[in-house]
N, C-alpha and C positions, 0 to 999 in steps of 0.2 A: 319843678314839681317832684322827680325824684328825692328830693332834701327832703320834701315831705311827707312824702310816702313812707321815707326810711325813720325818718323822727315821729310821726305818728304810730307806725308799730313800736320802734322802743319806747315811750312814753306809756302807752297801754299794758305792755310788759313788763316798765317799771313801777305803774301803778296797783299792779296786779303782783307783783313780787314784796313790794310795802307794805300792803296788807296783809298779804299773809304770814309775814316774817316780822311785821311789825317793826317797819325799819325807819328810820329817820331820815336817811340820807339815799340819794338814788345810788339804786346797783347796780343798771345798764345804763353805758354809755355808747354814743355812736360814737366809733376813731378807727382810726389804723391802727396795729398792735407795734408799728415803729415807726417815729419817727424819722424824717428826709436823711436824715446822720448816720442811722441805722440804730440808734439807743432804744430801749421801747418805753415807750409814752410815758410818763411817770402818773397820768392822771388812769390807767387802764392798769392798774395793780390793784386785785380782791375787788373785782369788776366782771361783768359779765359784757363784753363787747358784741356791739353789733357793727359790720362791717360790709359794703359791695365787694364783691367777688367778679359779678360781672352784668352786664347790661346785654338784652339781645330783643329784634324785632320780634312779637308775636305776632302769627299770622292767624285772622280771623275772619269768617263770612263778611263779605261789601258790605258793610249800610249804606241806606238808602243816606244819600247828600243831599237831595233838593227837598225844599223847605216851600209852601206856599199858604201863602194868606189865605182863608175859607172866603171865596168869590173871590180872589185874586187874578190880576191876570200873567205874575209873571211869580217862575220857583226862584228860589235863591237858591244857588250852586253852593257848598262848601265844602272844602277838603274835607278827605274823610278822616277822623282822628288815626291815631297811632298808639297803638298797644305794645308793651314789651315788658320783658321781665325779668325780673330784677332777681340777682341770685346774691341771698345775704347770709354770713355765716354767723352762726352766732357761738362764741368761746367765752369758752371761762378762762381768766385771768386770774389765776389765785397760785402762789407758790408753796413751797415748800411746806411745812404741817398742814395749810388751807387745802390742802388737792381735795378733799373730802367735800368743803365749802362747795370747789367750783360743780364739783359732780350734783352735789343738791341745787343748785340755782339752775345747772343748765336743765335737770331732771324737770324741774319744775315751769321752767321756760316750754318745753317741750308739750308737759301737759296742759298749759294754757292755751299752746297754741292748736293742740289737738281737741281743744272745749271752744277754742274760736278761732277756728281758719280762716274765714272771711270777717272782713270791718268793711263795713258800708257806711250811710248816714245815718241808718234807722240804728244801730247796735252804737254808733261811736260817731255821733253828730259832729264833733270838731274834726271830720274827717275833713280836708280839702274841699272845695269846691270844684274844684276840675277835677275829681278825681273821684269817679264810679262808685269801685268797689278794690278793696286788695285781700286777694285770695292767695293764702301761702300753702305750698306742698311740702312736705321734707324730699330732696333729693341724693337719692341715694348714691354713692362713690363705691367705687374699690378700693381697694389697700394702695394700688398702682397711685389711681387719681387723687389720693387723698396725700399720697406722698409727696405727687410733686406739687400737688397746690403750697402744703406747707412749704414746701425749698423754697418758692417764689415768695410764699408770707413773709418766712419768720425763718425757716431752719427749724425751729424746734413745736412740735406739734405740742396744741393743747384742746382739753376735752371741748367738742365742738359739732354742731350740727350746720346743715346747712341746705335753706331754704329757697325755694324759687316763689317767686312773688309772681302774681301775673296779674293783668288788669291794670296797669297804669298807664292811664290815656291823655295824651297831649291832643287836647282839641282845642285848634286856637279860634276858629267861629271865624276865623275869616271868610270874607266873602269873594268868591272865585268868578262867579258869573252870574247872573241872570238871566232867564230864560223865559218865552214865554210859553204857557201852559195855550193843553190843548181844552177849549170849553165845550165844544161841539162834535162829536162824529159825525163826518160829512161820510152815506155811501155812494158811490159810484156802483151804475150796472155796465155792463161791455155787452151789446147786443152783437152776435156773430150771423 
């Protein structure tokens, strides 16, 4: 489900970058910016990359698990889904005379995503099926953490923002248990 969480934003963004650029061919891609060798990708050249950064559990109020037929007499238990969130960068790929290129795509990636922060079913119906809603924040770095992310990237920084996704729920509907429901309040008195 993450594959599609992450390919459903860039496809929205590439479709939204097409139109206004009137472009033919797509300008984001989702990849690494190097390949296992260390070379970089040859398909992420004058490309706007989208890339995980990193995965983390969100933590959010219990829902409610148990499930019951209307006159039922027993709930169905199921795990409670699993929220996390997803931290995607998004860079421009563009060398030498392009630097200009990548500053306008990513400018514009930015303002898209400040016109639509959240994708649900009602705004982007081929959204996933198991999958809510995805709400991106931009998260802010310092010079320090922006530093060493790049070492671990690439070595060599490029213009780049970088977003936390939240809302992506693994709920497999499996069933945990059954139970049975109470139909009746019985009181008890204690005469002393």
């Amino acid at each position: 489900m993450i594959d599609s969480a992450i390919s459903h934003i860039a496809n929205q963004l590439n479709q939204f970058l097409k139109r206004t650029f009137d472009l033919h061919e797509d300008i984001v891609v989702v990849s690494n910016i190097l390949e296992q060798n260390g070379n970089v990708a040859s398909h992420v050249n004058n490309k706007l990359v989208i890339f995980l950064i990193n995965i983390e559990k969100d933590t959010v109020p219990p829902n409610q698990t148990g499930k019951s037929a209307p006159g039922g007499d027993r709930a169905i238990m199921h795990y409670p889904p699993l929220y996390l969130n997803l931290y995607l960068m998004v860079a421009g790929h563009f060398s030498g005379n392009n630097y200009l290129e990548a500053l306008k795509f990513l400018s514009n990636a930015i303002s898209f995503f400040q016109r639509q922060p959240v994708f649900n079913h009602q705004n982007t119906p081929d959204l996933d099926r198991r999958i809510d809603k995805l709400v991106l924040d931009i998260e802010n770095q310092s010079i320090h953490d922006l530093s060493s992310l790049w070492g671990v990237l690439s070595g060599k920084y490029l213009p780049s923002i970088l977003y936390k996704v939240r809302m992506v729920a693994f709920d497999s509907e499996d069933i945990r248990s059954q139970v049975p429901t109470l139909k009746e309040t019985q009181q008890f008195s204690v005469n002393i």
